[in-house]
N, C-alpha and C positions, 0 to 999 in steps of 0.2 A: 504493500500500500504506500503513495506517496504520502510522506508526514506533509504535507500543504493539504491535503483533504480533512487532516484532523484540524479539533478546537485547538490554536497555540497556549504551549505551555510555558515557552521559553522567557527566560529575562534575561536585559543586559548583566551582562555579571562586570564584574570588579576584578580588577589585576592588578599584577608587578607595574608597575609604574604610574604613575600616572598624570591633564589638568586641563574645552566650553564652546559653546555651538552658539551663543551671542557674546559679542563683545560687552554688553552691559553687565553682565553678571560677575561678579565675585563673592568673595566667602561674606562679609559685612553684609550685603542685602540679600541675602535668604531668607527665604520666610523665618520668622524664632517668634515663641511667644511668649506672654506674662508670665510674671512672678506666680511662685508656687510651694510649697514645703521641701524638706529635705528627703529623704527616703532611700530607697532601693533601684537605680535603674537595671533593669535588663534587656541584654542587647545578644543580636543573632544577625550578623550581617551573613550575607553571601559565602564571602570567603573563612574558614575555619583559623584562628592564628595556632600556626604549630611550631613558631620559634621567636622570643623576644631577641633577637641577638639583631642591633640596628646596621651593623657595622659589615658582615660575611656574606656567604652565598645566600642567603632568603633577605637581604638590603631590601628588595627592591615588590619581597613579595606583598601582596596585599594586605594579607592580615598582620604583619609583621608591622607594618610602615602603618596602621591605626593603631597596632598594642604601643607603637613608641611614640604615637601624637600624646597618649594618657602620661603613659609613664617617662617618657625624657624631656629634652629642651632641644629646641632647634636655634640656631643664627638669627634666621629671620623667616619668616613666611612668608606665602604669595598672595596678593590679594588682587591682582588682577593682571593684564597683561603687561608687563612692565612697571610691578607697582607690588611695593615690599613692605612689610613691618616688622619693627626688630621683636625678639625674643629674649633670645641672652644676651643680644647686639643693639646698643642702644644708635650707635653710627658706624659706620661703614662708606668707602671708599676707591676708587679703584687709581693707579697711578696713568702717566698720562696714556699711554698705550694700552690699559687694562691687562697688563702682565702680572702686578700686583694688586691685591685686595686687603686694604690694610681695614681691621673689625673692633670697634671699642666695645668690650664686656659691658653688661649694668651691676653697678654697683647691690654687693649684698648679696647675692642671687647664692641658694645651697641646697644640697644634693636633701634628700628627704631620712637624710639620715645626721641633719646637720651641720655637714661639713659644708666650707665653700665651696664652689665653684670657681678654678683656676684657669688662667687662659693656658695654662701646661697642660690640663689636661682637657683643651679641647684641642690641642697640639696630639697628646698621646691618640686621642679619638679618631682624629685625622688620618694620624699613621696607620692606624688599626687599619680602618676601612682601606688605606691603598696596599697593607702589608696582605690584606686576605683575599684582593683581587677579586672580589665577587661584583656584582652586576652595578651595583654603586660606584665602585673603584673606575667603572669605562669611562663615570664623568671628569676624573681628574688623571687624566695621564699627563705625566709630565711634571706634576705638580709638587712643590713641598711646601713644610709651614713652620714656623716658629713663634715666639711667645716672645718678644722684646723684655715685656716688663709684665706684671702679673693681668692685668686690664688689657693686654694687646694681643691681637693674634695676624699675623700676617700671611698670607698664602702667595706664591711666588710660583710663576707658568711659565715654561719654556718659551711657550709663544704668544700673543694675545691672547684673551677669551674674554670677549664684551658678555658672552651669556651667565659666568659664573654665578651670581644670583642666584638665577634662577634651577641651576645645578645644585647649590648648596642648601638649598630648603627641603631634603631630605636625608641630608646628614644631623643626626644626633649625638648629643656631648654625654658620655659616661664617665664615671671616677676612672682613674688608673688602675685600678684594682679589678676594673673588668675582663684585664685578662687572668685572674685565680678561675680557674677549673670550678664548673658550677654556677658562676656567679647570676647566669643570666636564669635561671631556676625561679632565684627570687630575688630581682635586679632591682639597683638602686639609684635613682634617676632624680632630676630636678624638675618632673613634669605636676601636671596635676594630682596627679594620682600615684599611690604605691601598690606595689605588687602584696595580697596578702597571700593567694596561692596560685598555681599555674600546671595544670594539666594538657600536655601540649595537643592540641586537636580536639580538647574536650573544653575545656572552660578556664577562663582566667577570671580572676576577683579582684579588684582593686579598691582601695579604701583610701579617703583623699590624704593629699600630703600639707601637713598643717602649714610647710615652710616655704608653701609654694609663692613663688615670689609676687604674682599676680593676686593674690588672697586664697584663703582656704574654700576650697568647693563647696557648696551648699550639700551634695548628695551624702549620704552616707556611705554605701556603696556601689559600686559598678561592676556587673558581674556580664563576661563575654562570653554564650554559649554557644558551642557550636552543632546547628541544624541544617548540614550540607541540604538536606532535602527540601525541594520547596514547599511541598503539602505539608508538611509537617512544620515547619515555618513559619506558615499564616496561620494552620491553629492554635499556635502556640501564639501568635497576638493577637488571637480573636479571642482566648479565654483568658486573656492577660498572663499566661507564662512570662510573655514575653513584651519588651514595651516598647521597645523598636526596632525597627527592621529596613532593610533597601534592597534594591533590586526584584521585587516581585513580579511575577509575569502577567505579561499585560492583559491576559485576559483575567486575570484576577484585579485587577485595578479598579474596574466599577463595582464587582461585590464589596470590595473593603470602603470606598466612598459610601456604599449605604448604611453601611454599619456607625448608629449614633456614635459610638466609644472611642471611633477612630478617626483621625486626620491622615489625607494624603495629600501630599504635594508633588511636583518635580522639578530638575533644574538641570539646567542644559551642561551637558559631560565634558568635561574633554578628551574622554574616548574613545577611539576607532577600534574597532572589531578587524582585527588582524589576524588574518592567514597567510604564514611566512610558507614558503615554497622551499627547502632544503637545497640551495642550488652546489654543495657537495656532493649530492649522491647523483649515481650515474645516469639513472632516470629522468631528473631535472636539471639537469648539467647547461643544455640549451633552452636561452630565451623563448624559443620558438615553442618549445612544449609548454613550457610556465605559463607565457599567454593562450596557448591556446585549452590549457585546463581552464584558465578563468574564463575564457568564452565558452565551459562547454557548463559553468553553471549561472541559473537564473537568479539572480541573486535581488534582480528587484521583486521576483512574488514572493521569496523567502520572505524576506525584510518585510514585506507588506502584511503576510499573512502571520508570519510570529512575533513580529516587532511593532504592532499598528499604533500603539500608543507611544513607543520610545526611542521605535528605530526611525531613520532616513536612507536612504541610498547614500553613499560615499561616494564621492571625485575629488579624494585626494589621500597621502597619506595621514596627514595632521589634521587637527581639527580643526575649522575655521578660523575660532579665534584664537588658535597660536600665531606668534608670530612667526611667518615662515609658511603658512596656510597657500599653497596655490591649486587654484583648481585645474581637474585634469579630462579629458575628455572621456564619462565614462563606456568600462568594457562592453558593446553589445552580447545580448546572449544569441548564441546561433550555433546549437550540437551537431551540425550536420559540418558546416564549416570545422567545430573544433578536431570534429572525427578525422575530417582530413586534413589540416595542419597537423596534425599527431602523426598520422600514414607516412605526408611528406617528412615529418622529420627525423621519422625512423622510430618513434616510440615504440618501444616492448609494450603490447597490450598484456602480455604474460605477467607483470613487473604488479606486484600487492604492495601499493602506497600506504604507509604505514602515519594518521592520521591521530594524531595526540591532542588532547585536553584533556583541562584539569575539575572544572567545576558544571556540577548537574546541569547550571540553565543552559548550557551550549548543547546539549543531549541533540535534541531535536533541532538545534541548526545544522549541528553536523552529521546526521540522519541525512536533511533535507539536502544536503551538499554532496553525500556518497552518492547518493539515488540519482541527481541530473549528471555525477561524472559516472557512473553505472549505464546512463543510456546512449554515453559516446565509449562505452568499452574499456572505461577507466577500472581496474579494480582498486579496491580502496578498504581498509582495514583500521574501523575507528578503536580508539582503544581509548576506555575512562580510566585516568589513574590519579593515584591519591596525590596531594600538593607535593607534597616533599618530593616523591618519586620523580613527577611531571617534572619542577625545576631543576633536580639532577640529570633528566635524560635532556631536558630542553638545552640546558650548557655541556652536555657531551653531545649532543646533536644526533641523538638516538631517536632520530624522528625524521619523516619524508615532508609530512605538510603537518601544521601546527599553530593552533588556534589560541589566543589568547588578547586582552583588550587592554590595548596602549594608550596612553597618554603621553602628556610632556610635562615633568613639571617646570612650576615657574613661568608656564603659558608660552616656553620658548622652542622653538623646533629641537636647539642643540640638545636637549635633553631627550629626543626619539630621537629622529633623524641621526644628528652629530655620535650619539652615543652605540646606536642599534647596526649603525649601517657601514662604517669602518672596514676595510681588510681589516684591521686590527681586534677589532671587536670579536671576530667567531662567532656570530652568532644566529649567521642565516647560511653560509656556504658561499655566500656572492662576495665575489673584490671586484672594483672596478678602480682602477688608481685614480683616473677622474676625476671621478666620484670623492674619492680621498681628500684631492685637491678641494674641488667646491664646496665640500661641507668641513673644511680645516678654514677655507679663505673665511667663510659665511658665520664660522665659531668668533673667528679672529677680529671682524672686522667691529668698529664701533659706531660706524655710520647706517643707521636701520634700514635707511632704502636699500642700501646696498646688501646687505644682508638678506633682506627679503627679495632680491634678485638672482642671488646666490642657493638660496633655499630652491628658489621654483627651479630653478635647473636642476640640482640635485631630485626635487620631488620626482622631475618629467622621465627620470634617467630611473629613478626606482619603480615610478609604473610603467615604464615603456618596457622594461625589463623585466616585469612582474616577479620583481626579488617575492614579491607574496601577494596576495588576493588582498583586497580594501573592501571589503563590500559594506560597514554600513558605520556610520556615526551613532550615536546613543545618547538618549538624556538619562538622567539618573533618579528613578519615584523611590518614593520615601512612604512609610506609613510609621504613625506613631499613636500611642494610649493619649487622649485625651486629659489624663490626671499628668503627660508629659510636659514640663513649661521649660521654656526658654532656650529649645534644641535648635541648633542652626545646621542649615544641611550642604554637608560639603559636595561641590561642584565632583570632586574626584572620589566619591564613595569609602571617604575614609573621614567621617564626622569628629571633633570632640565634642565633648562632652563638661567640661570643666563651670559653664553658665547653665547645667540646667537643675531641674527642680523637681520632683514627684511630687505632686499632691496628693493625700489620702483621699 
């Protein structure tokens, strides 16, 4: 049966990286609402967190990059498309070439165990994240940092980078002691919130941190459950298990609007639903096959019939309002066509494409995506596996085509684009030296036009090439318990939580 004949089940999910589909929107103007009591929230996003450790190979994963908005500090955060707020950074800087980024600490700022907050040990931090080389580290090649004096921290780049910003608003500052064996079990951070236990894939508990520099959280506790499933997700917020939730599928969107108890919203993503093409393996080795898999599937009735409320059609890599956003002319579907570009290029129809993701709501996208390369004589072999596994086989490249939804943070390309797409990087099978060049010139450059002239070529070159499938952009719905006050909904499906409220 084609999965488009059934009800859609599917919702946008949440990923490794991520940050808007209007320019208007940032984190300050999401819906939040009134004041309310202290209490218990609980929460059940999409993604399951299976490791607090901000710094190594899950940096960049989803549930990881919301367990450390609770519990650590960042520099500075992003609030809209070239548009910052400090955190532990009260000013910041860059020299005239943006080679260096010199960052003033705020005064007072301490770890939830008391201690200060050192600019040496957001030096140690720094190092960590490039000493462990994981998916964080692709943002700072080249880079090192020092501590002047104890309030200073400087980072220093072999070559330009006008993007840094927006790189460094998901790196987090841990004590030095983060690296004693264990630590991260039950880690100690200067964020909102502290860890009171942490079962990894099952549930994390956080209890606020009184010394948090912004004031002590109104909640009592915050407790992170995780219900990979989606049915099992909404009734656990329809009988208040649960107090909020994101990414629901959109055919569930108007039952939970009827429901008095609940609010939904949503807010434009800046996520692209990416399907990387493995262009190391022999199979997709040639352009010419890559494009013609993605014309041999229909991806605007997908999008239409699973995504009606959250998806769009994509013509580009990045989302509009990154900068660096160009549009691309999109792929027609025509299976008759792909079948024979595949013939002329010699493709092995014999050849079982080996089709990885990681979280439930892509089930039936990628169903609906075997089924159209199944009627050009694609075979295709989808496989669900658990986070941890997925990110492991994803960075060994133990995958043919592979699904998972991108962002940028910081609203800048150099953090998809610059970081994803590198000979350097490993992380699709595609080099193109070019390619190297214009997304090294478009990191470097500090003049925005120019940059964003820089990007659209790089963009043209990675869809002409179909390094992977784009098929759709994504807003991000939200549902919440109406006794929920004062929750802001982040653009990139990684909410905190530090201003809200339970009322009984």
């Amino acid at each position: 049966m084609d999965i488009r004949t059934r009800r859609p089940l599917a919702a946008a999910a949440v990923s490794i990286s991520l940050l808007m589909v209007t320019a208007a929107c940032s984190w300050s103007d999401t819906p939040a609402v009134g004041a309310g009591g202290g209490g218990t929230l609980n929460v059940a996003g999409p993604i399951p967190i299976e490791n607090l450790d901000p710094h190594g190979a899950a940096s960049m994963d989803g549930g990881t990059q919301l367990a450390a908005r609770a519990i650590f500090s960042p520099l500075v955060t992003a609030t809209g498309p070239g548009k910052f707020k400090g955190d532990l950074a009260t000013k910041w800087a860059p020299n005239e070439d943006a080679t260096k980024w010199t960052f003033t600490l705020r005064e007072g700022v301490k770890y939830s165990d008391g201690t200060p907050v050192t600019a040496q040990e957001v030096v140690a931090s720094f190092e960590r994240v490039l000493a462990a080389k994981g998916p964080l580290a692709g943002n700072f090649g080249g880079y090192s940092v020092d501590a002047p004096d104890k309030k200073t921290v400087v980072f220093t780049s072999k070559t330009p980078d006008a993007a840094f910003l927006g790189k460094i608003t998901s790196f987090f500052v841990t004590p030095e002691k983060a690296e004693k064996k264990g630590f991260f079990q039950k880690p100690v951070g200067s964020g909102p919130y502290k860890v009171s236990s942490f079962e990894p894939g099952q549930a994390l508990k956080l209890k606020p941190n009184a010394d948090y520099w912004d004031g002590k959280p109104d909640l009592n506790n915050v407790v992170f459950k995780s219900i990979p499933e989606v049915s099992a997700r909404m009734t656990a917020l329809k009988t208040g298990e649960v107090d909020v939730t994101w990414g629901m599928p959109d055919d569930q969107i108007a039952q939970l609007k009827s429901d008095t108890n609940l609010s939904v919203d949503a807010v434009p993503s800046p996520g692209v639903n990416t399907m990387w093409m493995n262009s190391g393996t022999p199979a997709l080795k040639k352009a010419d096959v890559r494009r013609a898999l993605w014309q041999a599937v229909d991806f605007k009735s997908i999008v239409e019939s699973l995504y009606p409320e959250t998806g769009s059609l994509a013509d580009s890599v990045v989302s509009p309002v990154v900068l660096g956003y160009a549009k691309q002319q999109p792929v027609k579907y025509d299976p008759a066509a792909a079948k024979a570009a595949l013939k002329k290029a010699g493709f092995d129809f014999g050849t079982k494409l080996r089709f990885q993701y990681s979280q439930p709501q892509f089930r039936q996208f990628v169903e609906a995506v075997a089924s159209d390369l199944k009627k050009a004589g694609v075979k295709v072999d989808p496989v669900e596996k658990e986070q941890a596994v997925f990110l492991e086989d994803l960075l060994a490249m133990k995958w043919d085509i592979n699904i998972q939804q991108i962002g940028s943070q910081g609203f800048d390309a150099a953090t998809n684009l610059g970081r994803l797409y590198p000979c350097a990087a490993k992380r699709t099978g595609y080099c193109n030296k070019e390619l190297d060049k214009d997304l090294a010139a478009a990191g470097a450059s500090t003049d925005v036009a120019e940059r964003k002239k820089l990007y659209a070529k790089a963009t043209k070159t990675i869809w002409d090439d179909a390094v992977g499938m784009y098929p759709m952009f994504v807003e991000q719905p939200y549902s919440w318990r109406k006794t929920v006050k004062g929750l802001k909904l982040a653009p990139d499906g990684m909410p905190t939580f530090a201003d809200v409220k339970v009322s009984e």
